[in-house]
C-alpha positions in Angstrom: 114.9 91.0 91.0 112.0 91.9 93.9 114.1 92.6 96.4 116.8 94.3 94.0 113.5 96.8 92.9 112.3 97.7 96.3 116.3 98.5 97.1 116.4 101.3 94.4 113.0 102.7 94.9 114.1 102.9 98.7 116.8 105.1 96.9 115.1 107.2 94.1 114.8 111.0 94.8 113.3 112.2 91.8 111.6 109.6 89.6 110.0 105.9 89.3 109.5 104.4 85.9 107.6 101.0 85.8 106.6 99.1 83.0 105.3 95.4 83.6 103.1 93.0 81.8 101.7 91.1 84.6 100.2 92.6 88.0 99.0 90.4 90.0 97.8 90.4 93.9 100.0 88.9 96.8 103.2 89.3 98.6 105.5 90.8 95.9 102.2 93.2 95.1 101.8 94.4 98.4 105.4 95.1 99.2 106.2 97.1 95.7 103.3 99.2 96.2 104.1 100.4 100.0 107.7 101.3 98.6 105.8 102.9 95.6 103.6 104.6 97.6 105.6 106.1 100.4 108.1 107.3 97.4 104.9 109.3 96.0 103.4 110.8 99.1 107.7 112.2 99.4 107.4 114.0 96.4 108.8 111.2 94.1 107.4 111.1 90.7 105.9 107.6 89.8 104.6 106.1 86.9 103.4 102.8 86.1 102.5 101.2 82.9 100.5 97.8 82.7 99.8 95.8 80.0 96.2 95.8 79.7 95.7 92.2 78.0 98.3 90.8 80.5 97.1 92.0 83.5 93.2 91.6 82.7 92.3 89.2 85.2 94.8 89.0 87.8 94.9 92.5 89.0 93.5 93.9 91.9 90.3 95.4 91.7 91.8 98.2 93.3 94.7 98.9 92.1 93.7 102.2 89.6 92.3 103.5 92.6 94.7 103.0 94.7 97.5 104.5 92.4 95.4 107.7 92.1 94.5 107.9 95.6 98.7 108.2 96.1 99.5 110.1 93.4 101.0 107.2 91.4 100.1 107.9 87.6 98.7 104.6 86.2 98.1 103.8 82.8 97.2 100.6 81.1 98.3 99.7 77.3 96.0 98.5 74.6 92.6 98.0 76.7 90.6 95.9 75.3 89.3 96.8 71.5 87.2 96.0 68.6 90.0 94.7 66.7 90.7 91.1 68.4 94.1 90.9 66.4 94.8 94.6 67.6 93.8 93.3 71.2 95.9 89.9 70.9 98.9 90.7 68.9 99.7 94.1 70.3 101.3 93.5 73.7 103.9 95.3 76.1 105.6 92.7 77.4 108.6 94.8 79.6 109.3 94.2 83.2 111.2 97.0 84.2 111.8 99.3 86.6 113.7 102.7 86.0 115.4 105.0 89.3 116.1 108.6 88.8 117.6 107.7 85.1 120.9 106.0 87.0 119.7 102.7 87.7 117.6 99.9 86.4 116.1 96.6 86.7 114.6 94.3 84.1 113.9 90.9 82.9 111.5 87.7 82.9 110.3 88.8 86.5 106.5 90.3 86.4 104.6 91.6 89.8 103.0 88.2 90.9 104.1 85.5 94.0 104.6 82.9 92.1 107.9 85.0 90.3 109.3 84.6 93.7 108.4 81.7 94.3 106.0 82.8 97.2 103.8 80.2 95.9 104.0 77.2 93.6 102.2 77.2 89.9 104.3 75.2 87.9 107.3 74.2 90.2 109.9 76.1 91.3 110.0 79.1 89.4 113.6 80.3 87.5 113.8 83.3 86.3 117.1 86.0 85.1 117.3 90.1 85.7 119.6 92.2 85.1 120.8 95.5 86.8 121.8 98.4 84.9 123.9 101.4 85.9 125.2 104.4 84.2 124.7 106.4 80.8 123.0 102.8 79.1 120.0 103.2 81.6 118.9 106.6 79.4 117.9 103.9 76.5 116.0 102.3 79.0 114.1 105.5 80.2 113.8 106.5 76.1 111.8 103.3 75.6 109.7 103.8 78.8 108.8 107.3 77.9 107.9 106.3 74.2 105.6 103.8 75.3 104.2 106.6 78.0 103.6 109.0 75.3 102.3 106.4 72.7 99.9 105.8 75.3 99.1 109.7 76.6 100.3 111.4 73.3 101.6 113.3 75.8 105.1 115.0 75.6 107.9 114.7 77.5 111.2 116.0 77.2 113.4 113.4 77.6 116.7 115.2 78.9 115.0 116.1 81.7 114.8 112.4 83.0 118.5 112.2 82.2 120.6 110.6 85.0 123.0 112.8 86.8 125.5 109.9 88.3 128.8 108.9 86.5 128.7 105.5 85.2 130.9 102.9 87.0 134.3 102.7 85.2 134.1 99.5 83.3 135.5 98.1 79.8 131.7 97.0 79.0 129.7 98.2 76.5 125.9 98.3 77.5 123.6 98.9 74.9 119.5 98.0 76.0 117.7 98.3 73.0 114.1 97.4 72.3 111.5 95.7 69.7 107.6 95.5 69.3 104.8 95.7 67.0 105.4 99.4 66.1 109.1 98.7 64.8 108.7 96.8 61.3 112.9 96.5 60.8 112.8 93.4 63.4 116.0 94.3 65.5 115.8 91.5 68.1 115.2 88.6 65.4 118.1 91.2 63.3 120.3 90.9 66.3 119.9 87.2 66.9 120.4 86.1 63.6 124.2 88.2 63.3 125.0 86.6 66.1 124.3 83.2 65.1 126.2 84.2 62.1 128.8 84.9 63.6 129.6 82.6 66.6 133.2 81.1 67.4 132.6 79.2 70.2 129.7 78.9 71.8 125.9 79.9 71.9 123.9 79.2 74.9 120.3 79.7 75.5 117.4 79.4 78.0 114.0 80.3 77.0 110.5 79.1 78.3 109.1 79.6 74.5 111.2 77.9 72.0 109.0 79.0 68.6 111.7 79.5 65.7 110.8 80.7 62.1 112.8 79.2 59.3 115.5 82.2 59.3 116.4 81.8 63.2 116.2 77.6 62.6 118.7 78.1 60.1 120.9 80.3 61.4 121.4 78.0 64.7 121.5 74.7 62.1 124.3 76.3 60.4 126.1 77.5 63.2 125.8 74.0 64.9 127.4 72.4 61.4 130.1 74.8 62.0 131.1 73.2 65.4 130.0 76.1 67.8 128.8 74.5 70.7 125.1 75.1 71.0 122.9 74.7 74.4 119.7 75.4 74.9 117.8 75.3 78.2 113.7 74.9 78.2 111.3 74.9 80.8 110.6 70.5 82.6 107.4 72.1 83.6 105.5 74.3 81.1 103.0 76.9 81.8 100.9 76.2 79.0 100.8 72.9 77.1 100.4 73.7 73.7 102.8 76.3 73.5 105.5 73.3 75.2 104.2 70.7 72.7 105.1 73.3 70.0 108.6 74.0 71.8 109.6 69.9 71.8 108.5 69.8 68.3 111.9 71.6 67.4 113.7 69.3 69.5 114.6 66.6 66.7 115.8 68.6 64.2 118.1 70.6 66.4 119.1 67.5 68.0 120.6 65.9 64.8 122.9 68.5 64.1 124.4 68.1 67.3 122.6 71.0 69.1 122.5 69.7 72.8 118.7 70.7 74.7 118.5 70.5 78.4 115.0 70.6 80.3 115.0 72.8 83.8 113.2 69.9 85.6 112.5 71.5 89.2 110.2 73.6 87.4 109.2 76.3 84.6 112.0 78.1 83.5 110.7 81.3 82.3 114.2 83.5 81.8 115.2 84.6 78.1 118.7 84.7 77.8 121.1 84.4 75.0 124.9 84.2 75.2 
């Protein structure tokens, strides 16, 4: 995913959009923000959004600065408040990085060494991305910009960030869509639950947090009892303990409905994927 970001903002012409939850000094840091910053000083819009709560103590103490100081419009989300809950609840949790409204990058990857395995935290680190071209990446640049205004109150008209590339001829159907505390309908737990529902064959899974409410347990129990072939992959090495105890405390009743758990043991598996 690092390398694949610094290839497209080699490319960008007219706009940067990134949106991450954890910056942190070090290799990957210093290598985005020269491609950032010789975008800027060539006329290249950038923006940056940070989560404030995720970033808090690993970012550079000059980072702010240095953004302004190259023209790179920086702007952390939900600084810290006198509402705890507000402050610990309310979270951007994106990594993603947005070209000229044609291209895109996101997944589990945040800006930090140890996401490319510069250095070792908790094992080898395994992570997913994805690559997005065509019209889909306009949803993507929608749910930057609403987060940029939500932040700024500023306006911005969206067509105007519209990408002007055809989209490669393909039978897919791409359709990024988006969740968070300001949405009360739910769509990703929505989303996961039809297509538990409504599984054939197979449902496969790798995530680094396994913390299921009763709706989502039942919907894989049921769909294991119907004979779909479930799999889920979970991180050998955690990143935080309790939140892994709490994961492996699923384990037995998923197990006794046939659901089949694997542990990435190299490492900590931090990559959210559902097939």
């Amino acid at each position: 995913m690092h390398q694949e970001n610094l290839k497209i903002i080699s490319q960008s012409e007219k706009f940067i959009f990134l949106e991450y939850f954890i910056i942190t000094g070090g290799k990957m840091y210093d290598e985005m923000m020269a491609a950032l910053i010789a975008k800027a000083e060539a006329g290249v819009e950038v923006r940056l959004l940070f989560d404030a709560g995720g970033s808090m103590t690993t970012m550079p103490k000059d980072f702010i600065k240095t953004c302004t100081d190259h023209q790179i419009r920086c702007l952390p989300f939900n600084p810290l408040s006198a509402s705890l809950y507000r402050y610990i609840s309310f979270r951007d949790h994106r990594k993603m990085t947005i070209v000229d409204g044609n291209v895109a990058v996101a997944g589990g990857i945040n800006i930090g060494d140890e996401y490319i395995n510069a250095i070792e935290v908790h094992g080898h680190w395994k992570d997913m991305a994805l690559r997005i071209e065509g019209d889909a990446v306009y949803s993507m640049t929608a749910m930057f910009l609403s987060m940029w205004e939500y932040v700024t109150k500023e306006q911005t008209v969206l067509v105007d960030y519209r990408g002007t590339k055809a989209s490669p001829q393909t039978d897919a159907f791409v359709m990024p869509f988006c969740d968070g505390p300001m949405n009360s309908r739910e769509p990703i737990e929505n989303t996961y639950m039809n297509l538990f529902t409504n599984a054939k064959r197979y449902i496969y899974i790798t995530t680094p947090y396994l913390i299921l409410d009763t709706d989502l347990t039942t919907c894989i129990l049921m769909a294991a009892r119907s004979g779909v072939d479930v799999r889920i992959i979970t991180p050998g090495i955690p990143d935080q303990k309790i939140v892994y105890a709490t994961t492996r405390s699923f384990y037995g009743a998923l197990l006794a409905e046939g659901v089949r758990i694997y542990e990435y043991t190299p490492g900590f598996l931090h990559g959210k994927v559902l097939v």
